[in-house]
C-alpha positions in Angstrom: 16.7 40.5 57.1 19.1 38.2 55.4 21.9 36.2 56.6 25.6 37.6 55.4 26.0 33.8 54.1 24.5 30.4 52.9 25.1 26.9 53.2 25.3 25.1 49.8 25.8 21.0 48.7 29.0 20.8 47.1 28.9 16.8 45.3 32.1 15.0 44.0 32.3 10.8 43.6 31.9 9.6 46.6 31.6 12.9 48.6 29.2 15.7 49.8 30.4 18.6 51.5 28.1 21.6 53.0 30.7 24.7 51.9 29.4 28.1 53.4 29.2 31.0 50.5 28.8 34.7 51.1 25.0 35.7 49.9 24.5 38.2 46.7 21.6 40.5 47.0 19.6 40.6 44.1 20.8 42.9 40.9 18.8 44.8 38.8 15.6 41.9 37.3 16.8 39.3 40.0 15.0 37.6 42.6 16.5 36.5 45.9 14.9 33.1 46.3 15.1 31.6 50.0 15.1 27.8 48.7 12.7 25.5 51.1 13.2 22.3 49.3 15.1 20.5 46.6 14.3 17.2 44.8 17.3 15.0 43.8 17.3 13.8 40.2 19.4 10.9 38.7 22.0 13.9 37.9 23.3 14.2 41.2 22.8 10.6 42.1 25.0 10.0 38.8 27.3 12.9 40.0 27.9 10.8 43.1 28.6 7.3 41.8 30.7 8.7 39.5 28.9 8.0 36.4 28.0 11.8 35.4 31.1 12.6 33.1 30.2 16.4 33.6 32.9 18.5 35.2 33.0 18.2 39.2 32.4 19.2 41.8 29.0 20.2 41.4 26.8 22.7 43.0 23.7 20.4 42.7 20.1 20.6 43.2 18.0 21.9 40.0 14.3 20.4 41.0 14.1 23.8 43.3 11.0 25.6 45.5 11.3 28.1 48.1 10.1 31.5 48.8 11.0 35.3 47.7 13.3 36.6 50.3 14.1 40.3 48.0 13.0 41.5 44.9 15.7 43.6 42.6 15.3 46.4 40.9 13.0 46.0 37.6 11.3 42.9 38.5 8.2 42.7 36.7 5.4 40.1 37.4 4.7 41.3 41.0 6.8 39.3 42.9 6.6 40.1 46.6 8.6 38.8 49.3 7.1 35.8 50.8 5.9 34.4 47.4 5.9 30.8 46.9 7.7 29.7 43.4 9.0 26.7 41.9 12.4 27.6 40.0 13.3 26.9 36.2 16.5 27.0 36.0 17.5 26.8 32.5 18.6 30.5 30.9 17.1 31.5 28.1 18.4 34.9 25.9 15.0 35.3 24.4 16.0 36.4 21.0 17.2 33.2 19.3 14.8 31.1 17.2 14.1 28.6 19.4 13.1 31.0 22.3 10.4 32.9 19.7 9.1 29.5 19.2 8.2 28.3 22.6 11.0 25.7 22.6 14.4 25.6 24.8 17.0 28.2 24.6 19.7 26.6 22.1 22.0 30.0 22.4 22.5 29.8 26.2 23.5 26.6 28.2 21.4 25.9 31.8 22.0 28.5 34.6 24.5 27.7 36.6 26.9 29.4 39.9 30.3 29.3 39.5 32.2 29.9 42.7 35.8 29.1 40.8 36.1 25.7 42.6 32.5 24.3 42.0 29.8 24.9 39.5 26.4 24.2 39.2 22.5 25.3 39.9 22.4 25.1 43.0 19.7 24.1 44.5 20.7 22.0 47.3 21.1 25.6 49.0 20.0 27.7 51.8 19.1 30.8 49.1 19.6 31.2 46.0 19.6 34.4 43.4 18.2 34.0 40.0 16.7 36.4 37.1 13.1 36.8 37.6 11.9 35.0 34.4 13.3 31.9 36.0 10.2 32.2 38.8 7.1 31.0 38.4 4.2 31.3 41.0 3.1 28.4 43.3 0.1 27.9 45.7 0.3 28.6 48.9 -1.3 25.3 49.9 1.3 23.7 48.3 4.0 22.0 50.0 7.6 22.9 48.9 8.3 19.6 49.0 6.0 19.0 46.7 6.6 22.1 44.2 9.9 21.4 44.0 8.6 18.5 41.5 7.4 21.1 39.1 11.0 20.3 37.5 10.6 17.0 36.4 6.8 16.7 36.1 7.7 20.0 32.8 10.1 17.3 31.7 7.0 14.9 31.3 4.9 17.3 29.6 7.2 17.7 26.9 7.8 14.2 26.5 4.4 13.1 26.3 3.9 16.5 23.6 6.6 14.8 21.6 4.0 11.6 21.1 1.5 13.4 20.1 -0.6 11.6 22.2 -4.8 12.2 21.6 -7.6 10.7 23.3 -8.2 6.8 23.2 -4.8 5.9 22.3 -2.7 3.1 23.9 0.6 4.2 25.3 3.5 2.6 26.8 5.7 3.5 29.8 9.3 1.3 29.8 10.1 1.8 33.7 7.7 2.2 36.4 10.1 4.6 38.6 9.7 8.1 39.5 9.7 9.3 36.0 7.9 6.3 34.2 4.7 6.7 36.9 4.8 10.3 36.3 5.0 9.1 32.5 1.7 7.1 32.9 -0.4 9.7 35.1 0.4 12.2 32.4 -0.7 10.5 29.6 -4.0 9.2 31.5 -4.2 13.0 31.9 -4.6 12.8 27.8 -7.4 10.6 27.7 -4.7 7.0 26.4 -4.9 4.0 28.2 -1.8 3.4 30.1 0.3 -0.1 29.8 3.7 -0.1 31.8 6.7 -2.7 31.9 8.9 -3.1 34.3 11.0 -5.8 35.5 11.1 -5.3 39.0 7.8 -6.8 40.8 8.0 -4.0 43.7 7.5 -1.3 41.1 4.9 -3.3 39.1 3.4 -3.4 41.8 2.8 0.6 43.0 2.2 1.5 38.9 -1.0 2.8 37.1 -2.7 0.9 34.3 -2.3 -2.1 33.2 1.4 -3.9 33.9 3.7 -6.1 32.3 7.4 -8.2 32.6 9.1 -7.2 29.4 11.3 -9.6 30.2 8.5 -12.7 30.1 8.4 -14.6 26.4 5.8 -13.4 24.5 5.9 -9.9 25.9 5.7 -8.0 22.4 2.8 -10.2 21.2 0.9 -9.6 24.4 1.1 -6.1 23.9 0.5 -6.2 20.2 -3.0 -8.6 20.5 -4.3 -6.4 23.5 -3.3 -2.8 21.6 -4.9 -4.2 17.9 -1.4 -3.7 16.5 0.6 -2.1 18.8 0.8 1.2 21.4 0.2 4.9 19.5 3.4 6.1 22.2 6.1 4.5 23.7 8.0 6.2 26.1 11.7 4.8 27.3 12.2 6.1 30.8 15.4 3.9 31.6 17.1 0.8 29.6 18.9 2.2 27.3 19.5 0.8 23.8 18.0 -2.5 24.9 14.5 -0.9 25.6 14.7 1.9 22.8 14.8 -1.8 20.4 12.0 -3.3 22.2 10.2 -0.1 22.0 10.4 0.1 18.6 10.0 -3.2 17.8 6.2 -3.2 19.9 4.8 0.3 18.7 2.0 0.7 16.4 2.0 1.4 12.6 2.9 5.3 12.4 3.3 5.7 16.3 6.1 7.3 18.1 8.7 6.1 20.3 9.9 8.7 23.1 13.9 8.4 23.8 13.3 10.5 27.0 16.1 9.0 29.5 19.8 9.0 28.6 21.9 6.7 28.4 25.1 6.6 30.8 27.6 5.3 29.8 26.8 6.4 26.3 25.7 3.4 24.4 24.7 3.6 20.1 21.8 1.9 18.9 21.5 -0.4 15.7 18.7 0.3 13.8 16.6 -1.6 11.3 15.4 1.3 8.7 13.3 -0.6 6.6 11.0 -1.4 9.7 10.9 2.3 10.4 10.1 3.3 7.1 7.2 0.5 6.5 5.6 1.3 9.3 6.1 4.9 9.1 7.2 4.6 12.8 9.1 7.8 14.4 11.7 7.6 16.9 12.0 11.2 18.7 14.2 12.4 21.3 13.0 14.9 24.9 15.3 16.8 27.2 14.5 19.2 29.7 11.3 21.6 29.3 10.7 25.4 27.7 9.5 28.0 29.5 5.8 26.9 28.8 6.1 23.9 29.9 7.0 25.0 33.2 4.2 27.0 33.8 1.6 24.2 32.7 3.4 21.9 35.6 3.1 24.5 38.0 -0.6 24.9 37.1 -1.1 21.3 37.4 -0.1 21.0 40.3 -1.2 24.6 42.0 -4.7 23.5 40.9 -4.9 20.1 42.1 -5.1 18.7 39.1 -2.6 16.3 40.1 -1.2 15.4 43.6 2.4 14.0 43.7 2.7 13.9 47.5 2.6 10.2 47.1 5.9 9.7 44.8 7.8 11.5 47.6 9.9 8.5 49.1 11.6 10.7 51.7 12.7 14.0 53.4 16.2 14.7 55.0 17.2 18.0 56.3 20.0 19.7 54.4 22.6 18.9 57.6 21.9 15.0 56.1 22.5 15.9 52.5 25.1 12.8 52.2 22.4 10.6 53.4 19.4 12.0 51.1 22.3 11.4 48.5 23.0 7.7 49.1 19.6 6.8 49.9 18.6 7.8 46.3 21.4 5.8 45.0 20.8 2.9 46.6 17.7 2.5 44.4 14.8 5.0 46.1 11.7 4.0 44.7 10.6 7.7 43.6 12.0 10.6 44.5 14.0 11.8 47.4 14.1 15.6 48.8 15.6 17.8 50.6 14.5 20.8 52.9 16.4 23.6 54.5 14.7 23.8 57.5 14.5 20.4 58.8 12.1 17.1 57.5 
C-alpha cells in the first residue's frame, strides 16, 4: 500500500530543503514509480552554486531508478508492480517530426512537476508518477544505484553517434571526469582508440587509453604525429570555448568535433572558417538523448556489457541530500547518488 505523502529535494543557491508532498496515484497510461536512487548531474550541482540561470527552486534529480509501486489504467508494455526501470524523463508528443524520426521531442520541453512554488523532475524523491513511455525495463541484478546512470551513459551514446565514429579510428576525450571516462569507454565500445586530456593529474591518472596534459607545449603536435594527422572525433566534455579551439585546432582532416558540455556562464566562440572549410572539419553540437537512445543504455548496462559500478564516487541517504549536494560540488571525481532507503 502507498504512503498518503512523499519526501521530495527542493534545491535553491545555497539551500536544500526535504518539503513533504501529497502522493498522486497514477491516471490513466501512468506509472507510479517508487524511486530507489538518483544520480546528481552538474545541473543540480549548478543549481546550487548558483550558476544554473534556470528558474528556482528546483525539484531536482533527473538521472532516476526505482521500482513500479501501481500501474494506471491503459498501461501497455506489461509493467508490473515490482518492476525495476530506469526513468527518461524528457516528454515527448510523438507526432512532431522529430519524434517520427527517432530524435528528441522539439514540440514538448522536458517533464517536469510543478507544485506552484518549485518545479522540476523530480527525482531526488521518495516516488514519483510519470507516463508509461517514460519507463524502460532494468535487470533485476542491477543495482539502482547503478541504473540510475542509464541517464547520462544515453547522453553518451548520442554524442559519440554524432562523430560518427567506425572502427580503428582515433578519438579524443577533453576531460577525464564522469562524463569524459564514460566518453572513452563508449567509444572503445566502437572499435577507436581512445586518447584523453586532462589537466588534473588525479583524473589522468583513473582514465582509459592513452593520456595527455593539454596544457604541456607541444600538446597538438603530439597528438597530430601519434594520430597520422589528427583524431577522426573529438569530444569536449568541459572547457568551454577554450577547449572547443583546441579541439578544433587538433582534429583530423574531415573529422568531427563533439560540443557535448555547455558552457556556463555562456561564453561565444571565434572561429577560423577557412580552417573548417579546408579541412572539411565539422563542429556538431549533443544534448540530452531520444527515446532510443535510452533503451540502448539500459541494454548496455542490463547485459553487462558495461559495468559502471566503479564511477560511483559515493552514496548518501536522501535525509543527507545537502551533503550528497556539496560533496559533488566540491569537485567529486565521478558521480555522486542518492537512495531513498539509506546508503
Amino acid at each position: 500500500m502507498t504512503p498518503a505523502t512523499y519526501r521530495a529535494a527542493v534545491l535553491d543557491a545555497g539551500a536544500v530543503e526535504l518539503v513533504t508532498l501529497p502522493l498522486r496515484e497514477p491516471g490513466p497510461g501512468e506509472l507510479l514509480v517508487r524511486v530507489r536512487a538518483c544520480a546528481l548531474c552538474t545541473w543540480e550541482v549548478r543549481t546550487f552554486t548558483g550558476s544554473e540561470p534556470a528558474a528556482r527552486p528546483l525539484l531536482g534529480g533527473h538521472e532516476i531508478a526505482g521500482e513500479v509501486a501501481a500501474v494506471g489504467a491503459g498501461v501497455l508494455g506489461g509493467f508490473g508492480v515490482g518492476d525495476r526501470v530506469a526513468v527518461w524523463r524528457m516528454a515527448a508528443c510523438g507526432s512532431c517530426r522529430s519524434c517520427h524520426e527517432g530524435g528528441q521531442c522539439r514540440a514538448r520541453a522536458a517533464a517536469v512537476v510543478d507544485t506552484g512554488t518549485a518545479w522540476g523532475p523530480q527525482g531526488l524523491a521518495e516516488y514519483l508518477t510519470v507516463p508509461a513511455y517514460q519507463a524502460f525495463p532494468v535487470a533485476d541484478h542491477l543495482d539502482f544505484a547503478v541504473a540510475a546512470l542509464v541517464e547520462p551513459l544515453s547522453c553518451v551514446l548520442r554524442s559519440v553517434d554524432r562523430a560518427g565514429l567506425d572502427f580503428g579510428d582515433d578519438a579524443l576525450v577533453f576531460g577525464a571526469g564522469f562524463m569524459g571516462v564514460l566518453h572513452a569507454r563508449v567509444a572503445r565500445l566502437r572499435g577507436a582508440r581512445v586518447l584523453v586530456a586532462e589537466p588534473d593529474a588525479g583524473r589522468r591518472g583513473l582514465a582509459p587509453g592513452l593520456t595527455f596534459d593539454p596544457a604541456e607545449p607541444g600538446f597538438a603536435d603530439r597528438v597530430r604525429d601519434l594520430t597520422g594527422g589528427g583524431p577522426s572525433a573529438v569530444f569536449v566534455t568541459g572547457g568551454g570555448a577554450a577547449t572547443l579551439r583546441a579541439g578544433l585546432e587538433v582534429v583530423a582532416e574531415r573529422g568531427r568535433v563533439v560540443a557535448f558540455a555547455a558552457s556556463y556562464p555562456p561564453e561565444n566562440l571565434a572561429l577560423a572558417p577557412n580552417s573548417l572549410h579546408h579541412r572539411e572539419a565539422a563542429l556538431v553540437g549533443t544534448v540530452g538523448q531520444s527515446a532510443a537512445e535510452f533503451h540502448r543504455a539500459a541494454q548496455l548496462l542490463t547485459k553487462r556489457v558495461l559495468d559502471l559500478s566503479d564511477l560511483i564516487s559515493a552514496v548518501y541517504p536522501l535525509t543527507e541530500v545537502d551533503e550528497a549536494i556539496r560533496y559533488a560540488s566540491d569537485g567529486a571525481m565521478f558521480r555522486v547518488v542518492v537512495t531513498m532507503d539509506g546508503p
